[in-house]
C-alpha positions as semicolon CSV with decimal commas, in nm:
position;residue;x (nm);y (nm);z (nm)
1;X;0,060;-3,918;-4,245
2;X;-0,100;-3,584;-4,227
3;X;-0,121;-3,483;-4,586
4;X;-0,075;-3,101;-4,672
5;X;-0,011;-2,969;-4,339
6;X;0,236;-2,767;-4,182
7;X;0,429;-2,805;-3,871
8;X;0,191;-2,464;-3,758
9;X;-0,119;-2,587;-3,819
10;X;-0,057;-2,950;-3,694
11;X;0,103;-2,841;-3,335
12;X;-0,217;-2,611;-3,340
13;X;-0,011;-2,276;-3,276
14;X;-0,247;-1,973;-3,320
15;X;-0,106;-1,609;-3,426
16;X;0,026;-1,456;-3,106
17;X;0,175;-1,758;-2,915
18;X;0,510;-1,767;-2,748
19;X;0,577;-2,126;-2,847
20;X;0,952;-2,251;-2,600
21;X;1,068;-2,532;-2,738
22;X;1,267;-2,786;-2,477
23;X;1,424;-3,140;-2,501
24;X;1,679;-3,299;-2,748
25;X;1,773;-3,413;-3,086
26;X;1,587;-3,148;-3,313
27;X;1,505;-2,846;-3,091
28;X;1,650;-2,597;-3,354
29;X;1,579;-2,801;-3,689
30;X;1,205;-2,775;-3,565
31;X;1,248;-2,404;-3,476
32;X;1,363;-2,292;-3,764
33;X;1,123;-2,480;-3,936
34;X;0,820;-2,312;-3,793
35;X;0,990;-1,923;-3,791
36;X;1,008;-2,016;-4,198
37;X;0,641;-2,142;-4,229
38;X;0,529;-1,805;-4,061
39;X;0,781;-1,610;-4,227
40;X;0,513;-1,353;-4,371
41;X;0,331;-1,365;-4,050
42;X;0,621;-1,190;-3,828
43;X;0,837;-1,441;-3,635
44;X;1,036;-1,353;-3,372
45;X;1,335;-1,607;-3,289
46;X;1,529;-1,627;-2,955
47;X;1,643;-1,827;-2,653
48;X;1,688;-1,834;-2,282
49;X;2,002;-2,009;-2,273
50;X;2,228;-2,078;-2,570
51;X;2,189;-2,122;-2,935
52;X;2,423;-2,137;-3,297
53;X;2,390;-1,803;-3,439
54;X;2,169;-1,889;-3,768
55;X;2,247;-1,914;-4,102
56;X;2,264;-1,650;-4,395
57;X;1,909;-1,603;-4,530
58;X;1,720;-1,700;-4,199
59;X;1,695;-1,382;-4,048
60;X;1,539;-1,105;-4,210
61;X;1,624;-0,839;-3,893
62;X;1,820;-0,790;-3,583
63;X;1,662;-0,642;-3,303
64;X;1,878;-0,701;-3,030
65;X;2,039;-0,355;-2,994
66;X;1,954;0,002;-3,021
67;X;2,199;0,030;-3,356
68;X;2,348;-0,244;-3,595
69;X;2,557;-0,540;-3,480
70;X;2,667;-0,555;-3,826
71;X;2,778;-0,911;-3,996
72;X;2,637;-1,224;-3,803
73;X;2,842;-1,529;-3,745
74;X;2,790;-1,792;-3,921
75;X;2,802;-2,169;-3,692
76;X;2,942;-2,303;-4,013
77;X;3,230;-2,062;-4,022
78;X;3,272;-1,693;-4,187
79;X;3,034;-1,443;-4,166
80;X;2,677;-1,354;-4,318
81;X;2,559;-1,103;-4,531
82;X;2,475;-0,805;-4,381
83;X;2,091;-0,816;-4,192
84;X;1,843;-0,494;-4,168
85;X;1,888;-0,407;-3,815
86;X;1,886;-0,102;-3,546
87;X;1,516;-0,074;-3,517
88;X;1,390;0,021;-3,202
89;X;1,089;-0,247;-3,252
90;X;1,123;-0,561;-3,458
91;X;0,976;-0,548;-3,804
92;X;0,584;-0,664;-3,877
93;X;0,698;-0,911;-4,109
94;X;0,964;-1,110;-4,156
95;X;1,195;-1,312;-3,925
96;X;1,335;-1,101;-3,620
97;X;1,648;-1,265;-3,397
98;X;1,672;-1,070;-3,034
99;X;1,976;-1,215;-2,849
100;X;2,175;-1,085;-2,545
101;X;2,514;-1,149;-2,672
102;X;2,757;-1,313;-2,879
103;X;3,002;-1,615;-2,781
104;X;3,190;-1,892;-2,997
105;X;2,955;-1,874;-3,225
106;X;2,640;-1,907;-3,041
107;X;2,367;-1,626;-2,925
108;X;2,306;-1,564;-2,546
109;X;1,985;-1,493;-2,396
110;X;1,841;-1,104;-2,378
111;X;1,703;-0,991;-2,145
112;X;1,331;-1,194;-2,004
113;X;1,204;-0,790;-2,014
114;X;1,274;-0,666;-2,321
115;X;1,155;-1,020;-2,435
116;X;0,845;-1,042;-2,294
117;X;0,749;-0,692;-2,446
118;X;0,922;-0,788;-2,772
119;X;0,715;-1,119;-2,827
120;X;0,366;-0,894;-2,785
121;X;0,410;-0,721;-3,103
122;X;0,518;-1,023;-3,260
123;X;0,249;-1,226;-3,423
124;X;0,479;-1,549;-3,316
125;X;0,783;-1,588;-3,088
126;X;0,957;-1,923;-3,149
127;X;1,244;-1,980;-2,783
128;X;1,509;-2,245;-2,792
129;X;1,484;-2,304;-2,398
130;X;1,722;-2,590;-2,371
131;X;2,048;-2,736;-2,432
132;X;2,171;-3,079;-2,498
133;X;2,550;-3,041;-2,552
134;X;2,425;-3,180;-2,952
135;X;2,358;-3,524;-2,802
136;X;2,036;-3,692;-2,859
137;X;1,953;-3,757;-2,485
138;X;1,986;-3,532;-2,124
139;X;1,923;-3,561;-1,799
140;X;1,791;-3,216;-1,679
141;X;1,959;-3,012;-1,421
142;X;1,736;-2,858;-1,135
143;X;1,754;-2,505;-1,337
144;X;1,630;-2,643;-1,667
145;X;1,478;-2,626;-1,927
146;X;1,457;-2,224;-1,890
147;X;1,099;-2,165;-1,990
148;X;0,981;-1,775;-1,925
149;X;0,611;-1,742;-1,724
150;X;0,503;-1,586;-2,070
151;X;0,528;-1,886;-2,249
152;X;0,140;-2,021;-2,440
153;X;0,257;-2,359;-2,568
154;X;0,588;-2,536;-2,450
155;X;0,671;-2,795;-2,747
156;X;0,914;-3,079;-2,608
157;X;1,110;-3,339;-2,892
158;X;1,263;-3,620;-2,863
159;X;1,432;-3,853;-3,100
160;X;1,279;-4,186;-3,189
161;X;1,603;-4,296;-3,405
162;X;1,803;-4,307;-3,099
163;X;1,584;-4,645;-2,957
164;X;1,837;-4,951;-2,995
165;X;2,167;-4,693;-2,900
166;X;2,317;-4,773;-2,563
167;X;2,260;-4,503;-2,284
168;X;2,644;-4,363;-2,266
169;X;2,804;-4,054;-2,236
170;X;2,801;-4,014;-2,598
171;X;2,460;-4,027;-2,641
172;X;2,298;-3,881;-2,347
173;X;2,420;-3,561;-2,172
174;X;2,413;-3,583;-1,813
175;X;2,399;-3,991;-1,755
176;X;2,374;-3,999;-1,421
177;X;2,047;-3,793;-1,437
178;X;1,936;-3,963;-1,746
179;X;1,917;-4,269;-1,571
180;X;1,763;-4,161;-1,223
181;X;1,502;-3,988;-1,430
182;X;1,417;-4,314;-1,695
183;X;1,525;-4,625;-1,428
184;X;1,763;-4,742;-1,708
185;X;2,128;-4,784;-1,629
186;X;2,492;-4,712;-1,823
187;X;2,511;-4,920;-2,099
188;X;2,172;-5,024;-2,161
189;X;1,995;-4,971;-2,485
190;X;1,782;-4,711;-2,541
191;X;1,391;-4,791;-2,557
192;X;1,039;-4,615;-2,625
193;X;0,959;-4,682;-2,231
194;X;1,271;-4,467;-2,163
195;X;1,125;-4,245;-2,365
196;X;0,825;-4,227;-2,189
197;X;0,968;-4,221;-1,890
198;X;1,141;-3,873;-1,986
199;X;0,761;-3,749;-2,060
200;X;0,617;-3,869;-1,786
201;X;0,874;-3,732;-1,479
202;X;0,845;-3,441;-1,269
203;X;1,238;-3,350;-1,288
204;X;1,189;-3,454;-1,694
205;X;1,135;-3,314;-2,068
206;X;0,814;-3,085;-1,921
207;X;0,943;-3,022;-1,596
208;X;0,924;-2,625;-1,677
209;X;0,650;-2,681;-1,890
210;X;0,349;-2,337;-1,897
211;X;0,091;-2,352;-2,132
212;X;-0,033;-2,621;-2,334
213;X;0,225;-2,935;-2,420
214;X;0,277;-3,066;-2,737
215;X;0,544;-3,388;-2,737
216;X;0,695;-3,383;-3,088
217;X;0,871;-3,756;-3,187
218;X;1,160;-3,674;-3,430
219;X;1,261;-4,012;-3,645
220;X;1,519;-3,960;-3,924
221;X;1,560;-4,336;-3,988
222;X;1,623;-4,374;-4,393
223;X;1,379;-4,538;-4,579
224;X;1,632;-4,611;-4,887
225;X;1,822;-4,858;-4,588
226;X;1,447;-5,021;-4,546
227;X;1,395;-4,863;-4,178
228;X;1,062;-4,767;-4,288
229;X;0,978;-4,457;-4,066
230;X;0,699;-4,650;-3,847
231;X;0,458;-4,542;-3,612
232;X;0,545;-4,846;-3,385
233;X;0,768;-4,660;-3,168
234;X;0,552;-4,378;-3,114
235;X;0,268;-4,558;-3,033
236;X;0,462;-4,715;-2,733
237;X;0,569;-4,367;-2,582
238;X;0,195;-4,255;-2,643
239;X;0,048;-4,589;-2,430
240;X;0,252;-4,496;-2,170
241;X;0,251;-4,115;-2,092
242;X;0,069;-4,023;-1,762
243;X;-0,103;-3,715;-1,894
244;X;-0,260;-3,649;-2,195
245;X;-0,133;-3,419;-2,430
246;X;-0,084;-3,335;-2,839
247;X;0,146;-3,579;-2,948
248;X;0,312;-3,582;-3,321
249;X;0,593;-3,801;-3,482
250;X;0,763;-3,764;-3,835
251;X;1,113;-3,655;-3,961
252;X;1,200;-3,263;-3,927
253;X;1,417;-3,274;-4,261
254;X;1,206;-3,439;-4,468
255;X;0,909;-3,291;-4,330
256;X;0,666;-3,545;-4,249
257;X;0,429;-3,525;-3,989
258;X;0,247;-3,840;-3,813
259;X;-0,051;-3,874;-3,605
260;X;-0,008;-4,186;-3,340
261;X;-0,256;-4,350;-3,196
């Protein structure tokens, strides 16, 4: 366990990166996350494909037109409290969203530009840069993950609670790829090697990577049912990646943060 640290600190982000964040099961929980541990540092939050338009209280401005959008919706239903917003720059402090557009519920991605010139006055820019239809598995497509040139650290998760679940259309998006990517097959059960596997392939969880990688472990396994969060699991995907890299496991929600080795 690393004791006392932040998410920031322990993936090593440094004021100024443009951190994408790719992969499954905990993308967004981990992005929101880090825009609230650099809250006073000036965060700004976007994606380049979809994400859920965020809660009441997590955004401090909007920046994604030249006057206010108004009321934000909410993924839970009903709208938000009115944001500041209209500025022609995001604000030096604070957490600014930038999105291209509005639909069901989710924000669309701006334009790479505007981005780009955005995330330079920023003293972070956290990207969602993937999609996984909220299953805990994909297969990627030959387009994704979407991560822009300007990108310093590309942060790929994956969930360790998922080991032991069979590899089916309701837990993997995109089967068919899934499998050609890990060797498993439909039906199988999920292991750490699969895992791996995902890491380790060119068409895989870094396939878009730019900058440095950082492989993030999520586990979410209850300790009051005895499924002690261990560092077994991680281990295994660690002895078995191709190229080295920053690799951290722990639970999101609660928090934690693990060092494997």
């Amino acid at each position: 366990m690393v004791s006392g640290m932040g998410y920031t600190e322990a993936f090593g982000i440094l004021p100024g990166d443009v951190v994408s964040i790719v992969g499954s099961g905990g993308k967004t929980s981990l992005l929101w996350r880090l825009a609230e541990e650099n809250r006073e540092r000036g965060v700004l939050v976007s994606t380049t494909t979809k994400m859920w338009m965020p809660e009441a209280g997590a955004v401090d401005w909007d920046v994604s037109g030249d006057g206010c959008r108004g009321r934000l919706w909410s993924p839970a239903g009903g709208l938000t409290p009115p944001l500041h917003c209209g500025r022609a720059n995001p604000a030096p402090t604070g957490v600014s969203l930038f999105y291209g557009g509005v639909e069901d519920g989710k924000i669309t991605a701006p334009d790479l530009g505007r981005l780009s010139a955005f995330s330079a006055e920023m003293g972070l820019t956290l990207l969602e840069c993937d999609g996984a239809k909220a299953l805990p598995l994909k297969g990627w497509a030959q387009h994704e993950p979407v991560v822009p040139e300007f990108t310093t650290v590309t942060i790929g998760v994956l969930p360790l609670w998922v080991i032991g679940q069979p590899v089916c259309e309701e837990t993997v998006h995109r089967v068919p790829e899934f499998c050609r990517i890990t060797g498993s097959f439909p039906g199988e059960l999920v292991t750490a090697l699969h895992l791996a596997r995902v890491v380790n392939h060119p068409d895989g969880l870094f396939a878009k990577a730019r900058g440095r990688r950082v492989l993030f472990l999520n586990d979410r396994r209850n300790v009051a049912d005895g499924q002690r969060p261990s560092l077994r699991d991680a281990q295994t995907v660690l002895a078995n990646l191709d190229v080295p890299m920053t690799v951290l496991a722990g639970d999101i929600h609660r928090g934690t943060i693990e060092v494997p080795s």
